[in-house]
C-alpha positions in Angstrom: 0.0 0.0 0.0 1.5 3.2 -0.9 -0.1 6.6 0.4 1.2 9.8 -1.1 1.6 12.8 0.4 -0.7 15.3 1.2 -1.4 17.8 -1.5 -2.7 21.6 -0.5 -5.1 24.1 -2.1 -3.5 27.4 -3.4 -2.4 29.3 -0.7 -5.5 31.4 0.9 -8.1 29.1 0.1 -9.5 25.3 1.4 -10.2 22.5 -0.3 -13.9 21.4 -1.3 -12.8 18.2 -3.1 -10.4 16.9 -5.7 -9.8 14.8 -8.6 -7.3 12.9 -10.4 -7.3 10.5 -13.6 -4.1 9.9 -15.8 -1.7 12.3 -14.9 -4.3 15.1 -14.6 -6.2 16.8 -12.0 -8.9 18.9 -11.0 -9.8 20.8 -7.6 -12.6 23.1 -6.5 -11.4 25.6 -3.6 -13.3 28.1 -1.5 -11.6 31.2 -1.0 -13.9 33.2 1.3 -15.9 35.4 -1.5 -15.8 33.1 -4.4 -15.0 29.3 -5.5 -12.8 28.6 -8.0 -12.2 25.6 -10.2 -8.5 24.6 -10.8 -8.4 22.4 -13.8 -4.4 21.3 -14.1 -3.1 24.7 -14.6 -5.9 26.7 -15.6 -8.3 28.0 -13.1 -11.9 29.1 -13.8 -14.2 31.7 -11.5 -17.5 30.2 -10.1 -20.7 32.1 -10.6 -21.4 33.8 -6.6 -24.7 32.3 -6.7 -23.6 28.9 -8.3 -22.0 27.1 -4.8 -20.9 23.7 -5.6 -19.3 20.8 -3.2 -17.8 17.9 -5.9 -16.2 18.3 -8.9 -15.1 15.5 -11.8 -12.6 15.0 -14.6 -15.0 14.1 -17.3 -12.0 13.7 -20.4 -8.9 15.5 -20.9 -10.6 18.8 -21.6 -13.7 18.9 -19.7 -14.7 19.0 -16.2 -17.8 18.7 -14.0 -18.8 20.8 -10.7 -21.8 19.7 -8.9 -23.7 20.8 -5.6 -25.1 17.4 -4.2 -28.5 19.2 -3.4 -31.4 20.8 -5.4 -34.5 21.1 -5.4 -35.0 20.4 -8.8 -33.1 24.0 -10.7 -29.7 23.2 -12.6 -27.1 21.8 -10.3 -24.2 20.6 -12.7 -21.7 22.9 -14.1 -19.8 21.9 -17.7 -16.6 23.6 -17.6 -13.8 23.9 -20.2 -10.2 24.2 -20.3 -9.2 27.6 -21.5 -13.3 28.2 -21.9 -15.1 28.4 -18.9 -18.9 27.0 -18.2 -20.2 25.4 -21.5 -23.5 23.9 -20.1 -25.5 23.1 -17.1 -27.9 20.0 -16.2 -30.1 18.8 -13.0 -28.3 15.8 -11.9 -30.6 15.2 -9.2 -30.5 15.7 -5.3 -28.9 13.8 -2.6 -25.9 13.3 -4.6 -24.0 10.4 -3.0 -20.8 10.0 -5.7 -20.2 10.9 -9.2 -18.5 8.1 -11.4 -16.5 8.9 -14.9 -17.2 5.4 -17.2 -15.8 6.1 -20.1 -18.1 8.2 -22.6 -20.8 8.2 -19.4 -21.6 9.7 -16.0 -23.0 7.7 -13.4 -24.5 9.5 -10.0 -25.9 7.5 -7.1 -27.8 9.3 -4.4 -28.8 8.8 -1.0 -31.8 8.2 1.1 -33.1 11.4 0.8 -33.0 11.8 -2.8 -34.1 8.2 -3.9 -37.0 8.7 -1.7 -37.7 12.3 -2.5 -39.6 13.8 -5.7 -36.8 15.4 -7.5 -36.0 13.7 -10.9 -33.8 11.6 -11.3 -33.0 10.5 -7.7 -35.6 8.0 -7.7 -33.7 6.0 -9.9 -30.8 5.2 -7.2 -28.4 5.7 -10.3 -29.1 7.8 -13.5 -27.1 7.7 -16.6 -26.0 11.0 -18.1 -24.3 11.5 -21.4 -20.6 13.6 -21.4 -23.1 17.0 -22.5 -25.4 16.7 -19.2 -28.4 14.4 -21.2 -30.1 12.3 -18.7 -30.1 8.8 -20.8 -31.9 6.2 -18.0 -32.2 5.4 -14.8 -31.4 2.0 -12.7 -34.8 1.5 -11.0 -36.5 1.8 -14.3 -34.5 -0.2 -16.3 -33.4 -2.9 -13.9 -34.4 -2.3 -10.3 -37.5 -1.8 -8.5 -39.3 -3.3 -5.8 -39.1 -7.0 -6.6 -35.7 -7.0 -8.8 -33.8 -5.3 -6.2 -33.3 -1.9 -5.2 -31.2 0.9 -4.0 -31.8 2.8 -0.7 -28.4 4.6 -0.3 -25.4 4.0 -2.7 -22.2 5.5 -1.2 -20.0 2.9 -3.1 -19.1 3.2 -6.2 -16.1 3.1 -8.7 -15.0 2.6 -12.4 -13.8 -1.2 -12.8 -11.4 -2.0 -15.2 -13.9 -4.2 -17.4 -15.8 -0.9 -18.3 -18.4 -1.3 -15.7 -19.5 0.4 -12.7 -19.3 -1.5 -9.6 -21.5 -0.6 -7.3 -22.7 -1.9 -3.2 -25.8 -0.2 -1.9 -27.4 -0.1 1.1 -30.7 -1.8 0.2 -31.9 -5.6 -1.7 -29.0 -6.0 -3.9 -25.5 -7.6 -3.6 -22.2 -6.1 -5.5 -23.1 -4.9 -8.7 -21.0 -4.7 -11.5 -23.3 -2.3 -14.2 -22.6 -1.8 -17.8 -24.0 1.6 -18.4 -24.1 1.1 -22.2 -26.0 -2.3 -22.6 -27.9 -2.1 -19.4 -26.9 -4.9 -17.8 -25.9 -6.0 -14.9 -23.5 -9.0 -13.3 -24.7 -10.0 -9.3 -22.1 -10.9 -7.2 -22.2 -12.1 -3.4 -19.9 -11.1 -0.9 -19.4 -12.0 2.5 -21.0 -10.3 5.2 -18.1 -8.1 6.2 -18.1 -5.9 3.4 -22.2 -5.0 4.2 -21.6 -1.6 5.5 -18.7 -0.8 2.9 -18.6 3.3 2.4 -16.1 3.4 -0.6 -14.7 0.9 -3.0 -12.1 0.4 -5.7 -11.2 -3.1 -8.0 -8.7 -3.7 -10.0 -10.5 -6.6 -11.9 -9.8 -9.6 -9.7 -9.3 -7.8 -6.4 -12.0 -5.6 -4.7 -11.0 -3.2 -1.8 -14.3 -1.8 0.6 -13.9 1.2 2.8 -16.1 0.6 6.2 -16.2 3.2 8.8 -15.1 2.0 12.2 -17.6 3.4 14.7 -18.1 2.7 18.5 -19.3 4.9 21.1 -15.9 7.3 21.3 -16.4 8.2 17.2 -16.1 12.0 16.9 -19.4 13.7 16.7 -20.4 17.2 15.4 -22.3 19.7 17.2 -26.1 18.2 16.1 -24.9 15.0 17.8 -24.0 13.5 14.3 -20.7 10.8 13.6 -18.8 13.4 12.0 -16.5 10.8 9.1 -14.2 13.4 8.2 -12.5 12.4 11.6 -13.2 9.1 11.8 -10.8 5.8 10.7 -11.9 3.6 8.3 -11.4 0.0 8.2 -9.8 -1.4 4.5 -11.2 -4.5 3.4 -10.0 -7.0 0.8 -11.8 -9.7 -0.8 -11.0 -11.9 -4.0 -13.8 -12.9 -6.3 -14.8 -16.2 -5.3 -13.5 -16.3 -2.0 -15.8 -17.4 1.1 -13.6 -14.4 3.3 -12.4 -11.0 3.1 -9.3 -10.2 4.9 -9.1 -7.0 7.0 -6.1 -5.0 5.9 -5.7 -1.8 8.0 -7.1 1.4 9.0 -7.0 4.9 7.5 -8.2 8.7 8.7 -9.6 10.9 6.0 -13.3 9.7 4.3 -12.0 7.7 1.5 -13.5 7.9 -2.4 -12.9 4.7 -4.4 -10.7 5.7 -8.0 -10.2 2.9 -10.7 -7.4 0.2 -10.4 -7.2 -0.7 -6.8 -6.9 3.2 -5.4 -8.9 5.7 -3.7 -8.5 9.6 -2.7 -9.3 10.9 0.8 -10.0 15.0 0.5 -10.0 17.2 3.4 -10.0 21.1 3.8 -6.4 21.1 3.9 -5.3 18.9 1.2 -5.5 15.5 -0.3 -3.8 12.0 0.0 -3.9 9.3 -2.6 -3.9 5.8 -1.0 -3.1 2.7 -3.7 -4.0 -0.9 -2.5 -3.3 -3.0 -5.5 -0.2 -4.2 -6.4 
């Protein structure tokens, strides 16, 4: 396991999230009055009004900056190297994660959103094309009621077969999803891996992040476990196998990345943890 070392914000701002794909990089900062997107080494002004809390590498010249919450207005900024904002989408409230699969955005949602009104958190996953176009949703199309479905999906990652693998809180087991043929592949895993927060594969190998909470756990001021401070138990487990090993534990809320990695962003910087061999 290799963990790099922790990378700042520009000097005078925090860090609202980060991230990385093939060399490159994105970050979205808060610097008191404004936000500002830093794609490699160009960096774009947010709108004042526009405030968003995740931001994505969509391809080598485009980036996306979401707020996780809406109640139903444009929440998805399109931004541009050396352009600025080209478009702007709903992608739903409740926003859990945002996953990159290759020409294809996949966002999973929470509790909240799945069992709120705003289109299309309902779905527990919806589809987007590259330009914002919502393109189908996983309760539709292959969930529900009696197929299986989705109450909270914190878990998700790019695999390296082109899928998105997915574990939700809810009816269904490990998911690996073909976004283009709407398909799916059900996989069991063993029981420790239920609660799993954040996971990464690297084909053969899958890696779950579980938070390790007991009474002591850091809470906020509403009473509230407050992850950003707690550790997080790593979890290994090999297609096939009847057990998953327990590997270590890490501070910092982890985000599954492809290939047997994650990221773990916190107002000060970022680290870059990489499991797989």
């Amino acid at each position: 396991m290799i963990i790099s070392d922790l990378h700042g914000p520009p000097a005078g701002t925090s860090l609202l999230d980060c991230d990385v794909r093939d060399g490159q990089y994105a970050v979205l900062v808060d610097r008191g009055d404004s936000q500002l997107v830093q794609f490699n080494e160009w960096t774009c002004s947010l709108p004042p009004h526009r405030y968003c809390s995740d931001i994505r590498l969509v391809n080598t010249t485009t980036v996306v900056a979401l707020n996780n919450a809406t109640r139903g207005e444009p929440n998805a900024l399109l931004i541009k190297h050396s352009v600025g904002i080209v478009g702007e989408f709903t992608a739903g409230d409740n926003i859990m994660d945002v996953v990159v699969v290759g020409d294809l955005i996949a966002v999973t949602y929470g509790d909240e959103g799945i069992f709120g009104k705003v289109e299309p958190s309902p779905e527990g996953i919806a589809i987007f094309s590259l330009n914002g176009d919502f393109l189908w949703g996983y309760h539709t199309a292959l969930g529900g009621p009696e197929r299986g479905q989705i109450w909270d999906c914190y878990c998700a990652c790019e695999g390296p077969d082109g899928r998105l693998w997915f574990k939700s809180y809810g009816t269904l087991p490990l998911v690996g999803l073909d976004c283009r043929t709407r398909t799916q592949k059900l996989v069991d895993t063993p029981k420790a891996v239920s609660n799993a927060r954040a996971l990464s594969t690297d084909g053969s190998s899958f890696w779950f992040f579980s938070p390790s909470i007991d009474a002591s756990s850091p809470r906020d001021q509403y009473g509230f476990i407050d992850y950003s401070l707690i550790k997080w138990s790593l979890i290994k487990w090999t297609a096939g196998s009847r057990n998953a090993d327990h590997v270590g534990e890490f501070e910092g809320r982890p985000r599954g990345l492809p290939g047997g990695s994650f990221i773990m962003v916190s107002r000060s910087g970022y680290r870059l943890l990489q499991v797989a061999a």
